[in-house]
VOPAVO-612165 format. One record per residue (C-alpha): residue number from 1; x, y, z. Coordinates in Angstrom, 3 decimals, decimal comma. Layout:
<recs>
REC   k     east    north       up
REC NUM        X        Y        Z
...
</recs>
This chain:
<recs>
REC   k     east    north       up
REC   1 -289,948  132,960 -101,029
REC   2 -288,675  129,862  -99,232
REC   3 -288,153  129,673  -95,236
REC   4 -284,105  130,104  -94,044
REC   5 -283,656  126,199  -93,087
REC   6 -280,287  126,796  -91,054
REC   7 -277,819  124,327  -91,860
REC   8 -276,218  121,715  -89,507
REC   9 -272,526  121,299  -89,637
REC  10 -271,469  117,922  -90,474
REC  11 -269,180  116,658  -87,354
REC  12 -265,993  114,858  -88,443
REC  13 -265,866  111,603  -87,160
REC  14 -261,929  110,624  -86,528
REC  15 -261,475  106,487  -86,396
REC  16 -258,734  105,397  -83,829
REC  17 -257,751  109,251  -82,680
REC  18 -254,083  109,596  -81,483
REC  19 -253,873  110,493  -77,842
REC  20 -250,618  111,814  -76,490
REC  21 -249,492  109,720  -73,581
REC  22 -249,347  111,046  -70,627
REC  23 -246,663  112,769  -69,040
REC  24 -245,563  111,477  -65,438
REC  25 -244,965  114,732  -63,032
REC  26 -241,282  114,446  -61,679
REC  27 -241,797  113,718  -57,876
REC  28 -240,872  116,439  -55,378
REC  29 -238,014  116,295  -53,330
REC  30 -238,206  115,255  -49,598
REC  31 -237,748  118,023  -47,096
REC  32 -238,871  119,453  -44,143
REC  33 -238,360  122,505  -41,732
REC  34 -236,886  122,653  -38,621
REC  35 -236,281  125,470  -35,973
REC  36 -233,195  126,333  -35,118
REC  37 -231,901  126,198  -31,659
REC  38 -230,184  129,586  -30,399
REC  39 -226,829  128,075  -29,794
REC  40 -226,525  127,092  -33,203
REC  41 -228,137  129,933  -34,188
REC  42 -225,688  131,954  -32,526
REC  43 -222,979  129,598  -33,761
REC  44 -223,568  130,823  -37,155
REC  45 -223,498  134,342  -36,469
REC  46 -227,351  135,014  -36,032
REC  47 -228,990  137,704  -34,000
REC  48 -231,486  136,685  -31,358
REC  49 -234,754  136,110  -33,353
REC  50 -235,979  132,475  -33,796
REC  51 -234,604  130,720  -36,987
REC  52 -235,551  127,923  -39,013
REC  53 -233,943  126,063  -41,711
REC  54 -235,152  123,912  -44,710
REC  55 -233,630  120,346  -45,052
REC  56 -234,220  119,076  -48,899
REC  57 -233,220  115,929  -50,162
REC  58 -231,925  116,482  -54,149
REC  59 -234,216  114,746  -56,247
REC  60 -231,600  113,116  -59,046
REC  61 -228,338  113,810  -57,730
REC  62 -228,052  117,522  -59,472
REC  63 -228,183  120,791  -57,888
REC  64 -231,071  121,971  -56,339
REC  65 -232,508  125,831  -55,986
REC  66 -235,195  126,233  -53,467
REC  67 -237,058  129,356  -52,295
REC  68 -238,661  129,068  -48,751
REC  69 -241,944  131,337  -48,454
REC  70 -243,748  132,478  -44,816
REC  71 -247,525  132,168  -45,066
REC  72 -248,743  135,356  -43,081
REC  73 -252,752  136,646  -42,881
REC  74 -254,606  139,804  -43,171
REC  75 -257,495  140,076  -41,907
REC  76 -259,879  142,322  -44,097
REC  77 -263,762  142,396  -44,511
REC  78 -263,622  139,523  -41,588
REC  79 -261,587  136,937  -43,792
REC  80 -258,380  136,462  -43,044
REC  81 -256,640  135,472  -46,502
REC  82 -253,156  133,965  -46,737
REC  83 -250,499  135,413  -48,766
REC  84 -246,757  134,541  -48,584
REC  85 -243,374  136,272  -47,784
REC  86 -240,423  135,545  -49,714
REC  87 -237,443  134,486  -47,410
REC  88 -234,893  133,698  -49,865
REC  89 -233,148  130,770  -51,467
REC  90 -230,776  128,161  -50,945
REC  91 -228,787  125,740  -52,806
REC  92 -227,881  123,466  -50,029
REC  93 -229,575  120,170  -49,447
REC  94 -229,189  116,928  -47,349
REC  95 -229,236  113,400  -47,174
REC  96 -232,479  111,858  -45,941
REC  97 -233,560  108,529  -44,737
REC  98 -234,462  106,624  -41,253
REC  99 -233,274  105,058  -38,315
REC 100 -233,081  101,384  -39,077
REC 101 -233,280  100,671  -35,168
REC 102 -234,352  102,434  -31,610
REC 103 -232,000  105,344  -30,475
REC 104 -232,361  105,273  -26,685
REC 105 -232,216  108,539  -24,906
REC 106 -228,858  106,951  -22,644
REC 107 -227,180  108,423  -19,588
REC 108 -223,965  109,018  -21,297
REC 109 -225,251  111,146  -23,892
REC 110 -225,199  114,154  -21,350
REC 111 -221,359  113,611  -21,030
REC 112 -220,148  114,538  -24,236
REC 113 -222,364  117,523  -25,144
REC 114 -219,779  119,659  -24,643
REC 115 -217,144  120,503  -26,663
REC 116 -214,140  118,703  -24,873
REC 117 -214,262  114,931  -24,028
REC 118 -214,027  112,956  -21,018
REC 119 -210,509  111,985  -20,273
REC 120 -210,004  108,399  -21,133
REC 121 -212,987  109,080  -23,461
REC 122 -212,592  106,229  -27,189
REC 123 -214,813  106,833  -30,146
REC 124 -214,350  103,709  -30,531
REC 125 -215,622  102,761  -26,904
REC 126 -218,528  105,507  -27,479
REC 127 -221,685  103,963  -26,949
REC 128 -223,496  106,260  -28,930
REC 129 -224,075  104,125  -31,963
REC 130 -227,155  104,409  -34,160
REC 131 -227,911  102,430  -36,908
REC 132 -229,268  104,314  -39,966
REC 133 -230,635  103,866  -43,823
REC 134 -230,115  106,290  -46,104
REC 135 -232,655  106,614  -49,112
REC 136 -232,490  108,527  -52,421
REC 137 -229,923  109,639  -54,399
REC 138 -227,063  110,890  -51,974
REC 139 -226,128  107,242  -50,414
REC 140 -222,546  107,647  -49,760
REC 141 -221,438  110,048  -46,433
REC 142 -217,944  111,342  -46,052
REC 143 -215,429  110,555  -43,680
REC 144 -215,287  112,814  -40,584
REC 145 -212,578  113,215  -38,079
REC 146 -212,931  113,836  -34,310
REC 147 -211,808  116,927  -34,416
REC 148 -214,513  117,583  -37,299
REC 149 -217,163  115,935  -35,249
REC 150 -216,285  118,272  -32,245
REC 151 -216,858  120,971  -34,574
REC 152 -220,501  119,718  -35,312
REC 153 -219,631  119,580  -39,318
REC 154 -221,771  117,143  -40,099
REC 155 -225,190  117,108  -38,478
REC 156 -228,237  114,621  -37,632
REC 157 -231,645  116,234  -37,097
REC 158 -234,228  113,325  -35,910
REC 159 -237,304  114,852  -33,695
REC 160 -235,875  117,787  -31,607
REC 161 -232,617  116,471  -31,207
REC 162 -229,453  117,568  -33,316
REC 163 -226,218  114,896  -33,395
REC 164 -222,882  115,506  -34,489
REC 165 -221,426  112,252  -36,907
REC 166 -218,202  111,234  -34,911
REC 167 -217,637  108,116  -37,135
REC 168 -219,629  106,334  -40,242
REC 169 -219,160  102,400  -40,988
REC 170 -220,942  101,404  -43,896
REC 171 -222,683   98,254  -43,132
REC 172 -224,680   97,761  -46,395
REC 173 -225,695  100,468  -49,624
REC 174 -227,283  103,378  -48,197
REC 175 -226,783  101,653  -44,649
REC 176 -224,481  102,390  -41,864
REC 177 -223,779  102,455  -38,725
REC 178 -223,015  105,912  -36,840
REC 179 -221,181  106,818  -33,812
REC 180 -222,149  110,475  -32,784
REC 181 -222,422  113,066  -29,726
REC 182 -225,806  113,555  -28,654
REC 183 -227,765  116,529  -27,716
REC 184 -225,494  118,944  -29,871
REC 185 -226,547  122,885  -29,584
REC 186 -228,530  122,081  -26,271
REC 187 -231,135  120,199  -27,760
REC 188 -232,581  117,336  -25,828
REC 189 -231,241  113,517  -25,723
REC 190 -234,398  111,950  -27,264
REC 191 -235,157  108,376  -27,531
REC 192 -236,089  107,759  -31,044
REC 193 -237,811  104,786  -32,624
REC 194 -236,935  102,260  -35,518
REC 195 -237,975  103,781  -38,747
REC 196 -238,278  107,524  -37,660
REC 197 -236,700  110,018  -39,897
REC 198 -233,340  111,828  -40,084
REC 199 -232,144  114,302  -41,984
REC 200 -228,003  114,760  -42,269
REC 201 -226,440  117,947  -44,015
REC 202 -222,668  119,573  -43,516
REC 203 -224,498  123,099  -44,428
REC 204 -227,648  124,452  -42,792
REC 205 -228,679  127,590  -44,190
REC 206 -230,677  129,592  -41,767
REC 207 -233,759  131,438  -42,144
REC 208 -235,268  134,659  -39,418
REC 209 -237,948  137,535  -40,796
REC 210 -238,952  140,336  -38,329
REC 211 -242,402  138,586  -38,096
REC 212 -240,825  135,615  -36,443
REC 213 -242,079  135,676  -33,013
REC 214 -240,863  133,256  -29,533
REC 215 -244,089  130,242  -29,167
REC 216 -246,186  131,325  -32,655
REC 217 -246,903  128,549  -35,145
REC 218 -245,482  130,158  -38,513
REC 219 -246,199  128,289  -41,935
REC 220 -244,119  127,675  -44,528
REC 221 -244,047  126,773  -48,250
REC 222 -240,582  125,805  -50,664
REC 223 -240,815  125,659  -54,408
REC 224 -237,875  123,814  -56,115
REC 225 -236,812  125,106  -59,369
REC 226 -240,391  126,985  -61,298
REC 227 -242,271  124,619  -59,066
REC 228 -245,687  126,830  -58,678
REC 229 -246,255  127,862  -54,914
REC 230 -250,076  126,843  -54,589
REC 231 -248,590  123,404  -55,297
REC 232 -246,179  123,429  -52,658
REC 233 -246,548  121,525  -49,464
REC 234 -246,895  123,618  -46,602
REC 235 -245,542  123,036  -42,985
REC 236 -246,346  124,157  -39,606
REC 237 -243,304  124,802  -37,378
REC 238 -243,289  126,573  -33,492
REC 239 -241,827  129,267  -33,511
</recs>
């Protein structure tokens, strides 16, 4: 009888092989979180827990759908592992971009946080101008009356500090130069340096969850679209 002599598969040998190209991932839209002050919040018809709100830039000028996500822990067996809470969604977005010079934190600021002017008061003798540049897709803001800026419709978030847009001159694409009341909502008259970033939106869509709780640092995830949450950029906001 001869021996079994197992036999070796030939391996096909494929000269010059097609290789798909590869596929460049969209990039994600800018955004951030920010908490809410309670005046705004109770603007908007919140109740008194803390509230936070995501600011998303759109990506290519079409609608966005976002879902915002609170990281909380359990601990079990002495590990602590993070799983998230689903907040809700939002289609509203904002413009995004930087302050193209220093925003000093000026006297003056503190007189027109209110909503009624000084008498005599000029927007166009307010010396609460900024300079900004916009970046993206959204490069064009709207006109806004005083009455409208009064009425905080359109908003600035840069650091801790929220402005109202009083007036918008358009000084180059993407680039203008603001005049707005400071310190909206209570927040505090910063001085803010060249190149920081701002944020502008006429809609802020607020956030609260029972497990929001006064001076904790809460964590938070948004997905855009089917965006996968594990690949979602998470930020750290105090409560």
């Amino acid at each position: 009888m001869k021996p079994f002599i197992p036999q070796i598969a030939r391996r096909r040998i494929i000269k010059n092989p097609i290789i798909p190209p590869l596929v460049k991932a969209a990039p994600l839209s800018p955004m951030t979180v920010v908490k809410l002050p309670p005046v705004l919040l109770d603007r908007i018809g919140r109740g008194p827990l803390p509230g936070i709100a995501p600011l998303i830039a759109r990506r290519n000028g079409t609608d966005i759908l976002a879902t915002v996500y609170l990281a909380r822990s359990y601990v079990f067996s002495g590990q602590a592992p993070a799983s998230f809470v689903n907040l809700g969604t939002t289609k509203s977005f904002a413009m995004t971009g930087t302050l193209a010079e220093q925003a000093l934190a000026t006297p003056t600021g503190g007189l027109i946080v209110q909503n009624k002017l000084p008498a005599g008061f000029s927007f166009q003798r307010n010396p609460e101008r900024i300079t900004i540049q916009l970046s993206g897709v959204d490069l064009i803001l709207s006109e806004v009356s005083d009455f409208e800026a009064l009425a905080d419709s359109t908003l600035l978030f840069c650091g801790n500090e929220i402005m109202s847009i009083a007036e918008a001159e358009m000084t180059a694409k993407g680039a203008y130069t603001l005049m707005v009341l400071r310190g909206r909502f209570e927040t505090p008259i910063e001085t803010h340096n060249a190149d920081a970033p701002i944020w502008i939106t006429s809609t802020v869509k607020a956030f609260q969850h029972p497990f929001f709780a006064t001076g904790n640092i809460a964590t938070f995830k948004i997905t855009i679209g089917q965006q996968s949450l594990a690949d979602a950029t998470p930020f750290e906001i105090k409560l």
